[in-house]
Phi, psi and omega in degrees: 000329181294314182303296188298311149346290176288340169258334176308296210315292185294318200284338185288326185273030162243323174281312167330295188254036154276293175315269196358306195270335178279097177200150171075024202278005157261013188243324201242149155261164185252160146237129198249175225204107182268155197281286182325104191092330187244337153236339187243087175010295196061050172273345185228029171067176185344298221012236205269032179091343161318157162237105168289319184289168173267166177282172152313144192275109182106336194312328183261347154267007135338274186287009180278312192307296201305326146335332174261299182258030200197138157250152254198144171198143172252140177258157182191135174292329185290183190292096188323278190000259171350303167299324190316312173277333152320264198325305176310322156314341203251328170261350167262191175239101154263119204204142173258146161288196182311325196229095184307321165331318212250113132338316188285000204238003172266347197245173144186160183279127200278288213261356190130335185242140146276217169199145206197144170266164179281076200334121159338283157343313204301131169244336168229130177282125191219007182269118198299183178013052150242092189288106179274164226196101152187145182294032156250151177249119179260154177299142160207166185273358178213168175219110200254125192219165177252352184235029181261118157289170154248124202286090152297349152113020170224121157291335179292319191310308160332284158342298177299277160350279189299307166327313184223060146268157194212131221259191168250013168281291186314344167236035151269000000 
């Protein structure tokens, strides 16, 4: 009896906050938002891994418009935390309420949305006016990338595409 118990526990706090993120999955679709270059400057590349740069300019009221018919996630090779903590400086507010004591009353969100990372568990992102955070490529109906083709169903064509890419920092 113990044993079940002890697995009804674990299996209900693994199921839970799975519902969580599924919900509304016929009305919004994700989009998904690579970080380095497409939210983040990148103007000198990798160097140690820092994230150095200011954001792009408009990105973030981008995903607040997108954000009205759609849920939004950034994919990244980098740590989330580390984005996590980027991102926050930039869409919160720090201000104090009424009561200077209470943490929850220094932040509110500046375009509208927060942002969390993405439970390993997690398989689809759906959780609205969240800016999701995660090193997986999760299904989205888009991929906004600074190093991406679009595939047109010719290879050859494709061929030609890789031979001469050139991100767009390379061609200013």
């Amino acid at each position: 009896m113990l044993r079940f118990n002890i697995v009804a526990t674990l299996r209900s706090s693994f199921v839970a906050p799975i519902d969580n993120h599924i919900k509304n999955t016929n009305r919004m679709q994700s989009i998904a938002i690579d970080f380095d270059a497409v939210i983040h400057k990148y103007s000198k590349g990798w160097q140690d891994g820092s994230i150095y740069d200011e954001h792009i300019d408009g990105v973030f009221e981008a995903i607040r418009d997108l954000m009205k018919t759609n849920t939004v996630f950034i994919f990244s090779t980098r740590s989330p935390r580390q984005i996590k903590r980027w991102v926050t400086e930039r869409i919160m507010c720090m201000e104090m309420g009424d009561n200077p004591h209470d943490p929850q009353e220094w932040t509110w969100a500046k375009y509208g949305y927060t942002c969390k990372i993405i439970p390993f568990w997690v398989k689809f992102w759906n959780k609205e006016n969240c800016l999701g955070i995660t090193k997986r490529k999760l299904p989205a109906m888009v991929y906004v990338d600074d190093r991406a083709l679009t595939f047109r169903g010719n290879w050859n064509e494709t061929m030609d595409d890789i031979l001469n890419f050139k991100t767009y920092q390379q061609r200013k």
